[in-house]
Backbone as JSON, one array per atom type, in Angstrom:
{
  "sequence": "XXXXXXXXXXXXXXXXXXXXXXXXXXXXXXXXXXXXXXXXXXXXXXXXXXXXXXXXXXXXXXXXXXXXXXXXXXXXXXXXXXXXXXXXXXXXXXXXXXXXXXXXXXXXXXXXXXXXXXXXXXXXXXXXXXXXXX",
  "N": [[85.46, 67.77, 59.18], [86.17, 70.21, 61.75], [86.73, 71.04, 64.51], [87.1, 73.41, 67.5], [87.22, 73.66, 70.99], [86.66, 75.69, 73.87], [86.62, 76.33, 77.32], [85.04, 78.73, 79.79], [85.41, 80.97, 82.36], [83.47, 82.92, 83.3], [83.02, 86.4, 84.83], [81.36, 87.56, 87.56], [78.69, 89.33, 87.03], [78.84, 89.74, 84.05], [77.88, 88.16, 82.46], [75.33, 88.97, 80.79], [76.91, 89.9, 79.14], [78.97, 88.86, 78.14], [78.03, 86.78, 76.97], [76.5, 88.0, 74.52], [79.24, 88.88, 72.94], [80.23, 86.31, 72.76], [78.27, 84.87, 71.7], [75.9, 84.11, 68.73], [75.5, 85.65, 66.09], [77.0, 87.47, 67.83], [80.37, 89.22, 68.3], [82.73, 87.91, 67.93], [81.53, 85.12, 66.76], [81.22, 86.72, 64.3], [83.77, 87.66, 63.43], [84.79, 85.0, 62.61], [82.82, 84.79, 60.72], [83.46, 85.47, 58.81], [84.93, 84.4, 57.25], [84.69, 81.96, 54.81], [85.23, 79.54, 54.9], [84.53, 78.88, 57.94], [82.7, 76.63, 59.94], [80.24, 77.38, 61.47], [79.17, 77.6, 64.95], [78.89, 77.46, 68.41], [77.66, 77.98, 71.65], [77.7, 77.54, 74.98], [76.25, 76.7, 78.19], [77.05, 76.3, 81.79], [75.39, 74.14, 83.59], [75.13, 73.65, 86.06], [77.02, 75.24, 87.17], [77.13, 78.45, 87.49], [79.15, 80.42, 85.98], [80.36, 79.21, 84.25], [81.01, 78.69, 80.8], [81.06, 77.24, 77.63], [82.52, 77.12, 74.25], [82.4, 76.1, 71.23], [83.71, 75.62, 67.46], [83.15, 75.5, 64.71], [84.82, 74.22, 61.84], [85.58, 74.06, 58.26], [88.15, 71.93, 57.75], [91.3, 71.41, 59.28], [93.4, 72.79, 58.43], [91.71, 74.84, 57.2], [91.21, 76.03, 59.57], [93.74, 77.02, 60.48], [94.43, 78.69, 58.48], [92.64, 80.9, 58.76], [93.38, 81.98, 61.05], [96.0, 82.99, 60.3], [95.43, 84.91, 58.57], [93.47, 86.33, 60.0], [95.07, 87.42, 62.25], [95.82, 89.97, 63.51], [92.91, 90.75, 63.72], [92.0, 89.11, 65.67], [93.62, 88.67, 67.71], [92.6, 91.28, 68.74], [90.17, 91.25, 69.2], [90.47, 89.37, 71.13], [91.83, 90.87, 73.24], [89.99, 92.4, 74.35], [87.74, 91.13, 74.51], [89.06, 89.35, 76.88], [88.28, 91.29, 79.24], [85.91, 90.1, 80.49], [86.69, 87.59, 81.23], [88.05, 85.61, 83.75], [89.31, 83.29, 83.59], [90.22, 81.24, 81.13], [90.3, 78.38, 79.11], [91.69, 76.3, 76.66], [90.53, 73.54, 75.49], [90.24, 71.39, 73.95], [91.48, 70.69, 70.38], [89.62, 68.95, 67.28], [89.3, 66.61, 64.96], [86.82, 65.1, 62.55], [86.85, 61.62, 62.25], [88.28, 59.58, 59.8], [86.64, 57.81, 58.01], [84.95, 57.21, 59.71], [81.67, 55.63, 60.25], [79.01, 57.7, 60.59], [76.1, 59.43, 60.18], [75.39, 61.86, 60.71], [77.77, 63.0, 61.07], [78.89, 62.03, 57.79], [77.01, 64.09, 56.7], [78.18, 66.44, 56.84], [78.95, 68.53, 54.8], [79.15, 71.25, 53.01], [78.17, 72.11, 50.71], [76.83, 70.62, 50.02], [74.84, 70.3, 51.51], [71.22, 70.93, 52.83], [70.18, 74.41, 53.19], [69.62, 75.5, 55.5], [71.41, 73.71, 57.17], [73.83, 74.63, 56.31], [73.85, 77.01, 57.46], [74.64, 77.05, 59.99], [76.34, 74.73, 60.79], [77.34, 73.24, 63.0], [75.64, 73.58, 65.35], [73.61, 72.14, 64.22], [74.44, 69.64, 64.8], [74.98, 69.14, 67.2], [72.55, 69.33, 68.27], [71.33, 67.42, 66.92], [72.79, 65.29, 68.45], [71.44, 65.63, 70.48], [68.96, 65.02, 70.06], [69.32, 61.58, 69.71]],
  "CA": [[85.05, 68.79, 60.13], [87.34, 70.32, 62.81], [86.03, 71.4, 66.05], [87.82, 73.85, 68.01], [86.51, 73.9, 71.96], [87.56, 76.38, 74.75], [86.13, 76.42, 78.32], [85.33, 80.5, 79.73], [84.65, 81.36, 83.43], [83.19, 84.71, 83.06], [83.07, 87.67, 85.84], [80.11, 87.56, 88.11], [78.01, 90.4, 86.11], [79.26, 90.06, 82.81], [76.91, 87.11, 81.96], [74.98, 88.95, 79.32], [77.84, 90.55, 78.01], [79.58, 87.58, 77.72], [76.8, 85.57, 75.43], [76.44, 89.22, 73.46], [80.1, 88.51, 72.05], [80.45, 85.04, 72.11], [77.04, 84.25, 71.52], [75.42, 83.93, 67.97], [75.71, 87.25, 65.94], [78.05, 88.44, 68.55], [82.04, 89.87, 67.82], [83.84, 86.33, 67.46], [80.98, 85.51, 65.44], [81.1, 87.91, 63.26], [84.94, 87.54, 63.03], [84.61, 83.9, 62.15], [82.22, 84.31, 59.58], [84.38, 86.59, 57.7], [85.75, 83.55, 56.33], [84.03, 81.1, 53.93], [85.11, 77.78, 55.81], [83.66, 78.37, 58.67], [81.05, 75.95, 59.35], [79.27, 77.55, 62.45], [79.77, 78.4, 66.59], [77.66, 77.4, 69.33], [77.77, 78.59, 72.75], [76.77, 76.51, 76.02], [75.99, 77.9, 79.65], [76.91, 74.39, 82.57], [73.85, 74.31, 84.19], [75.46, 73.25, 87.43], [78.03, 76.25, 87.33], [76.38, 79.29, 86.29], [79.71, 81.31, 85.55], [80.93, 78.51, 83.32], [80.44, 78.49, 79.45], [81.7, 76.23, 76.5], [82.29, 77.45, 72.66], [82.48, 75.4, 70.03], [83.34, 76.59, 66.52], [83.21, 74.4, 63.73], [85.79, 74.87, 60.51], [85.93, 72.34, 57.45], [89.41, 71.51, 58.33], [92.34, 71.72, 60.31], [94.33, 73.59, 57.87], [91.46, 76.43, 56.86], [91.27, 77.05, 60.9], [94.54, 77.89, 60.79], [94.78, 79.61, 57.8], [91.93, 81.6, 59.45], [94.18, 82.74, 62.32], [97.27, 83.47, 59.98], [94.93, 85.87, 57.85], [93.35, 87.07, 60.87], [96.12, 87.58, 63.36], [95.34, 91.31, 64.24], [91.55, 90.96, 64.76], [91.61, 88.15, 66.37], [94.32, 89.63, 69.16], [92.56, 92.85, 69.24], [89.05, 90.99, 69.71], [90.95, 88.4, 72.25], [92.19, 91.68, 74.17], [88.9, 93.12, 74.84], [86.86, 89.85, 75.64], [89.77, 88.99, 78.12], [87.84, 92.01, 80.03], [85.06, 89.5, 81.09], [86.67, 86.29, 81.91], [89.27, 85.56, 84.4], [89.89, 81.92, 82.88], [89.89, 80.38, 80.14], [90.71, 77.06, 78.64], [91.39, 75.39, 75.61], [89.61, 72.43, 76.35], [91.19, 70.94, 72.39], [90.85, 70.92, 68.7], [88.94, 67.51, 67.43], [89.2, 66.02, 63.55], [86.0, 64.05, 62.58], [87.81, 60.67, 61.76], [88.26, 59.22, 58.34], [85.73, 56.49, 57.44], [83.5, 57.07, 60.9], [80.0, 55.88, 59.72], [77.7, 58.37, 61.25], [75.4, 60.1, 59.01], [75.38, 63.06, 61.05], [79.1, 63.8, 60.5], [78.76, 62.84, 56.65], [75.99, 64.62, 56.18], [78.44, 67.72, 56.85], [79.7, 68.58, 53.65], [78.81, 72.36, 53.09], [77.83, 72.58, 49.54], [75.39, 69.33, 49.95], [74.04, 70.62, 52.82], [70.53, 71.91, 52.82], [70.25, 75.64, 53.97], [69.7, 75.29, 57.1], [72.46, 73.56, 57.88], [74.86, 75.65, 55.86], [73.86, 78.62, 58.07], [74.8, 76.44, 61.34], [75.72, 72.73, 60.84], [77.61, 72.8, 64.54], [74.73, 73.73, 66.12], [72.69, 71.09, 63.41], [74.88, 68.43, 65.1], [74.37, 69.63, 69.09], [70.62, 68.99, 68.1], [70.8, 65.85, 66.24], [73.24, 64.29, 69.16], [70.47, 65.09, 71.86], [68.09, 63.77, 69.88], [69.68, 60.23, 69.92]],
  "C": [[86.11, 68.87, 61.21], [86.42, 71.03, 63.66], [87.03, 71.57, 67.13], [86.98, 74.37, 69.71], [87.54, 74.82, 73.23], [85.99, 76.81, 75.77], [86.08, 77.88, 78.82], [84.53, 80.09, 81.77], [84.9, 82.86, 83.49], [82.8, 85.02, 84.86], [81.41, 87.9, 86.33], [80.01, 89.36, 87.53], [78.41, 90.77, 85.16], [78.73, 88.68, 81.92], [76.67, 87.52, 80.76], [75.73, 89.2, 78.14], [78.91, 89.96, 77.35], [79.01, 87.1, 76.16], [77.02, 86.98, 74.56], [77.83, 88.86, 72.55], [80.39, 87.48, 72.17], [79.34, 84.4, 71.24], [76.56, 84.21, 69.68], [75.19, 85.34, 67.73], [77.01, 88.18, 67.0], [79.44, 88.94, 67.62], [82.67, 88.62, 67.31], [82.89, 85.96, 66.36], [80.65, 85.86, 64.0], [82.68, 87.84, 62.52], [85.16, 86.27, 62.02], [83.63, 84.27, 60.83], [82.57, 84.89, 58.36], [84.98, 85.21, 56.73], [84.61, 81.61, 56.06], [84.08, 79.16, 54.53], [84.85, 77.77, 56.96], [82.79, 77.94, 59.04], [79.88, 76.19, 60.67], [80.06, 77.47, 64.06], [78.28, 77.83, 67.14], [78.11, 77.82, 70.15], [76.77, 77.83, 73.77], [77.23, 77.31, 77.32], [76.21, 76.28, 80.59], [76.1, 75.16, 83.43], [73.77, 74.17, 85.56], [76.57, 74.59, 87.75], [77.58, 77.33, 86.41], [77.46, 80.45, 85.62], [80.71, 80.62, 83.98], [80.2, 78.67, 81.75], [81.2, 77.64, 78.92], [81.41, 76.82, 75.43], [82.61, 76.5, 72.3], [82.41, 76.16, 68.29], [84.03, 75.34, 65.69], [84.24, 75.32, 62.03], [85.56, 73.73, 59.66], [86.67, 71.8, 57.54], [90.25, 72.03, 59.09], [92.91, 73.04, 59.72], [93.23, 74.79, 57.07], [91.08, 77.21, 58.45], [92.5, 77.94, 60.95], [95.21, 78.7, 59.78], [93.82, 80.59, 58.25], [92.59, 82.3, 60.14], [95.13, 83.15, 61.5], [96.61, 85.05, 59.52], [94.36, 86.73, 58.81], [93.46, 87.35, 62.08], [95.49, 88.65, 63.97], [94.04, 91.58, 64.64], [91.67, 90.33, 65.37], [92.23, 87.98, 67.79], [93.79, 90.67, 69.83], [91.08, 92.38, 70.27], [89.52, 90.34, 71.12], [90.87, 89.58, 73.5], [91.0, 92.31, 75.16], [87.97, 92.1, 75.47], [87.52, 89.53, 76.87], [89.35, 89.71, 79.5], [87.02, 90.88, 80.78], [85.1, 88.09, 81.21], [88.33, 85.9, 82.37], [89.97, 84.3, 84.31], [89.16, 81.69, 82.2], [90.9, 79.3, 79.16], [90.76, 76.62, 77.59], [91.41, 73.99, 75.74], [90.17, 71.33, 75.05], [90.39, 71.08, 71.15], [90.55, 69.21, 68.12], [89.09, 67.62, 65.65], [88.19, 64.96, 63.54], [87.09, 62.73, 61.56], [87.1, 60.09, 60.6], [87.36, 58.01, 58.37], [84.7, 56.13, 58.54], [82.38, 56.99, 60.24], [79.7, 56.61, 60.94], [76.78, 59.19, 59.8], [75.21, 61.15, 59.27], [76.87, 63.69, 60.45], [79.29, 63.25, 58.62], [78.11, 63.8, 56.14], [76.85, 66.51, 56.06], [79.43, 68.17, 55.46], [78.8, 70.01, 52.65], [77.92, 72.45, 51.84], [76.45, 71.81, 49.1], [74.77, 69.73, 50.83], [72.51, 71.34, 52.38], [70.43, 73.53, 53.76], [70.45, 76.03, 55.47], [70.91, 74.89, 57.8], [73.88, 73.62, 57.21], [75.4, 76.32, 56.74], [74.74, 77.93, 59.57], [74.96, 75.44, 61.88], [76.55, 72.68, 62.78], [76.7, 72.74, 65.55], [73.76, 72.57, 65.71], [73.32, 70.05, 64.6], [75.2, 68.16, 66.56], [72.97, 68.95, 68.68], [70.7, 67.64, 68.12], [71.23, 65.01, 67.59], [72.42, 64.08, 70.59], [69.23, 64.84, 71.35], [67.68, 62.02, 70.22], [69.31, 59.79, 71.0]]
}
């Protein structure tokens, strides 16, 4: 699993319109899911800073994120151009590799094809859950 995170401080009154394209179903979204190794997107609001957000977008590896971006250079500039409307920073906060031989059973358990449905549709978000379970 690869896990690509980037920090957003959005434009006092562009809150909803924010979550609308980052958010679940939104434009990025939608871009991302164009492609078969992506393994899901979440979206977080800091609860202490209400202009702050956090994405997270989960890939199976390093190398189909960035075959992702080679293949989709031109949306992914054109989409960039237009979100850049509603946030006056933003951060790439870094890109994360689940490490080789980590027991957890949450991060094997991510292995797309074994996966039950559910967490096909959304294992990044599966694995937000599980870790505030613990």
């Amino acid at each position: 699993m690869f896990l690509v995170l980037w920090e957003f401080e959005v434009k006092p009154g562009c809150e909803k319109r924010f979550e609308r394209v980052y958010g679940p179903g939104g434009d990025w979204d939608s871009l991302f899911r164009r492609d078969p190794h992506h393994a899901g997107s979440a979206l977080f609001r800091d609860p202490g800073k209400a202009l702050v957000y956090l994405t997270v977008d989960g890939w199976l590896s390093r190398k189909s994120y960035e075959e992702f971006l080679v293949a989709q250079d031109a949306n992914y500039k054109a989409l960039d151009a237009v979100a850049e409307e509603l946030t006056p920073n933003e951060r790439h906060i870094g890109s994360y590799e689940t490490l080789a031989g980590l027991n957890s059973p949450i991060l094997d358990a991510i292995k797309p094809r074994e996966l039950p449905v559910r967490l096909r549709q959304d294992p990044v978000g599966e694995i937000f859950a599980a870790f505030q379970l613990l």
